[in-house]
C-alpha positions in Angstrom: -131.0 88.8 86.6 -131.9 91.7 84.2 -131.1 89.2 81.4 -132.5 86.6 82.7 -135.7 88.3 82.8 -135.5 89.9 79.4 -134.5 86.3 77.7 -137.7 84.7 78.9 -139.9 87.1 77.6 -138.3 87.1 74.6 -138.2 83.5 74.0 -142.0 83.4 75.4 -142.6 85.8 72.4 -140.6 83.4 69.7 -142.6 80.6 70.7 -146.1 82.5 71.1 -146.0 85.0 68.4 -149.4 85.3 68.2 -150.3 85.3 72.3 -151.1 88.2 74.7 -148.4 87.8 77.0 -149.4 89.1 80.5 -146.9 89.5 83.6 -148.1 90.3 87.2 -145.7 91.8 89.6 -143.5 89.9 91.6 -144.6 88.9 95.4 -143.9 88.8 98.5 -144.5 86.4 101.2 -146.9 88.6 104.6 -143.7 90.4 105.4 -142.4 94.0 104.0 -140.5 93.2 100.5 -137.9 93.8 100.3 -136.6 97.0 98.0 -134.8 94.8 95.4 -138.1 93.2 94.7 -139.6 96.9 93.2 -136.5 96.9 91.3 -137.2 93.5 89.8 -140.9 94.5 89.0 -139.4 97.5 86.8 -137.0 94.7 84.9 -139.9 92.3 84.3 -142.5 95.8 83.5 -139.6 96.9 81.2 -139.0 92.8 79.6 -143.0 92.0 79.3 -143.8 95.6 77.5 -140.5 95.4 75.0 -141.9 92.1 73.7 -145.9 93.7 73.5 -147.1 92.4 76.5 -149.0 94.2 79.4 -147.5 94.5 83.1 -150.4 94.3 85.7 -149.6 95.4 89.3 -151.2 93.5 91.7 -149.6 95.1 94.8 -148.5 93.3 97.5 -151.9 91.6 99.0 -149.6 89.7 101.6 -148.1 91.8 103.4 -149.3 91.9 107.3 -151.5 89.2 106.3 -149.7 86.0 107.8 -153.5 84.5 108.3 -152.5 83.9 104.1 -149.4 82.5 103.7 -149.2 78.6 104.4 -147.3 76.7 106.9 -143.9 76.7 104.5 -144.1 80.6 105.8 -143.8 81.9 101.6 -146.4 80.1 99.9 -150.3 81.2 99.9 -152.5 78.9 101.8 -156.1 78.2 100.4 -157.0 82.0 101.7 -154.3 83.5 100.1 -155.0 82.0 96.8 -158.5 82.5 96.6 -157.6 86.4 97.5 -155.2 86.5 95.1 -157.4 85.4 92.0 -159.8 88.0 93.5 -156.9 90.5 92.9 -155.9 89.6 89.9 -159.3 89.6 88.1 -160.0 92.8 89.9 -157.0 94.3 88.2 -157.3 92.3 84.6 -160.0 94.1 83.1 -158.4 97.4 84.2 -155.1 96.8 82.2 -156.4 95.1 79.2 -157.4 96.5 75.8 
């Protein structure tokens, strides 16, 4: 996976040499993530800032929050989405230069 990661960075830098190339961390559905999932954040936090980009963690704004997640059980519902753009533009400013 780690090269997976790395390659589409990389190629997203090739083709958008010019572009501020943001990542967010991975998520999770309203239960605990699992531990692999921290380990994929530090792959795609290592990937994002090799190529220039900026890594912003957003946390995990799911978890307990079932009330969020829509009836496929891993995607947000209306809720979760309009929490998570609250999220991330509470974070954006914070990580930016």
């Amino acid at each position: 996976m780690t090269a997976g990661i790395a390659q589409t960075f990389t190629s997203l830098r090739k083709s958008l040499p010019n572009s501020k190339i943001i990542a967010l961390s991975p998520l999770w559905d309203d239960d605990n993530p699992p531990e692999r999932l921290s380990k994929i954040a530090e792959q795609v936090r290592a990937a994002v800032t090799r190529v220039g980009g900026q890594y912003v963690d957003i946390g995990q704004p799911f978890t307990g929050r079932l009330d969020l997640i829509g009836p496929d059980g891993v995607h947000p519902n209306d809720a979760g989405y309009e929490l998570l753009a609250e999220k991330i533009d509470s974070e954006l400013p914070k990580n930016l230069p």
